[in-house]
N, C-alpha and C positions, 0 to 999 in steps of 0.2 A: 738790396743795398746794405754793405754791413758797413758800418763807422769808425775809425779807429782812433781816438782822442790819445795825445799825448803835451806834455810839456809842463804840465800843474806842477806846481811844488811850495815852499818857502819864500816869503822874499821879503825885505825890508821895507815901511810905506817912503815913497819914492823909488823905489825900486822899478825893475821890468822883469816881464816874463813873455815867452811868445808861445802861444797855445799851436798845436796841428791838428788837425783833422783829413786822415788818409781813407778815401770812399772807394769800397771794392764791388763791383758787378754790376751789373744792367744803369746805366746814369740816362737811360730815356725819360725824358719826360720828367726827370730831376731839374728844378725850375730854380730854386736856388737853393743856398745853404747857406748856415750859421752858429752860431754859440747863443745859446742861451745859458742863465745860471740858476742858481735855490742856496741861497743861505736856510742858515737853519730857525724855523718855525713862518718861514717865509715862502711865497708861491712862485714858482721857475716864471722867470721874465728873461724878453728878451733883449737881447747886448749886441748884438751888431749879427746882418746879414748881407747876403751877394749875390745878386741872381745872375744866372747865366750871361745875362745881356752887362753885367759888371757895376750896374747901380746898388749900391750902397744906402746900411737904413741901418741908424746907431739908437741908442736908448739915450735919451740927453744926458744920465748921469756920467757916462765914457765919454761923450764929444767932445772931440781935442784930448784924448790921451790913450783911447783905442784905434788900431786900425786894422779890419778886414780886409786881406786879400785871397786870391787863388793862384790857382798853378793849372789851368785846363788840362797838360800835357799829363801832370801826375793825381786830379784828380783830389786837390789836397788845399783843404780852405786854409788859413794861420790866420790867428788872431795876436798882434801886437798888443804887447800891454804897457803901455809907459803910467810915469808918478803914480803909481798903484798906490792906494787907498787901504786904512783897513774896513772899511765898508765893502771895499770887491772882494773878500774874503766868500767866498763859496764854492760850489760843486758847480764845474760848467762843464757845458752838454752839447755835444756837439749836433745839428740834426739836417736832414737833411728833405727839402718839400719836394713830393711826389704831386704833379698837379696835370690832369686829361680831363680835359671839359671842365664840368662842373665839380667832378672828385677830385678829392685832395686826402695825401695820407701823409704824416709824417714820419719819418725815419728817426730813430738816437741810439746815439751811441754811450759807452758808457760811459759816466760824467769822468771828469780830472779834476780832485783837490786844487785851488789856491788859496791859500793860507798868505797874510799882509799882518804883518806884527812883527813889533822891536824885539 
């Protein structure tokens, strides 16, 4: 499965941005997918995911001002970003859980810059 993040950029706090994420090849056994992020000197957590079955799971610091959705047809998660923070300022990661039986791998792709500053 290869990842393809786009949408990161600049934005003023209050602002919005809406992240994409386009999955290309074998989605078997892809159970779901998400954005996680890493500011700097800080450990990659995670921000909002989607499993196949469409149930939703936020990081309480985005609830109520993020929203994940999908696109099954294109294979292609977006992440809503409203009242953006300069706190969500980081590198987000798009990834995606490979899950049969008991094994589990993760997929990522490569992160997208958001930067939230006047």
């Amino acid at each position: 499965v290869q990842l393809q993040a786009s949408g990161g950029g600049l934005v003023q706090p209050g602002g919005s941005l809406r992240l994409s994420c386009a999955a290309s090849g074998s989605m078997v056994n892809i159970n779901a997918m998400g954005w996680y992020r890493q500011a700097p000197g800080k450990k990659r957590e995670l921000v909002a995911a989607i499993t196949t079955g469409g149930s939703t799971n936020y990081a309480d610091s985005v609830k109520g001002r993020f929203t994940i959705s999908k696109d099954n047809a294109k294979n292609t998660v977006y992440l809503q970003m409203n009242s953006l923070k300069p706190e969500d300022t980081a590198v987000y990661y798009c990834n995606a859980l490979y899950s049969e039986s008991t094994y589990k791998f993760d997929y990522w792709g490569k992160g997208t810059q958001v930067t939230v500053s006047s």
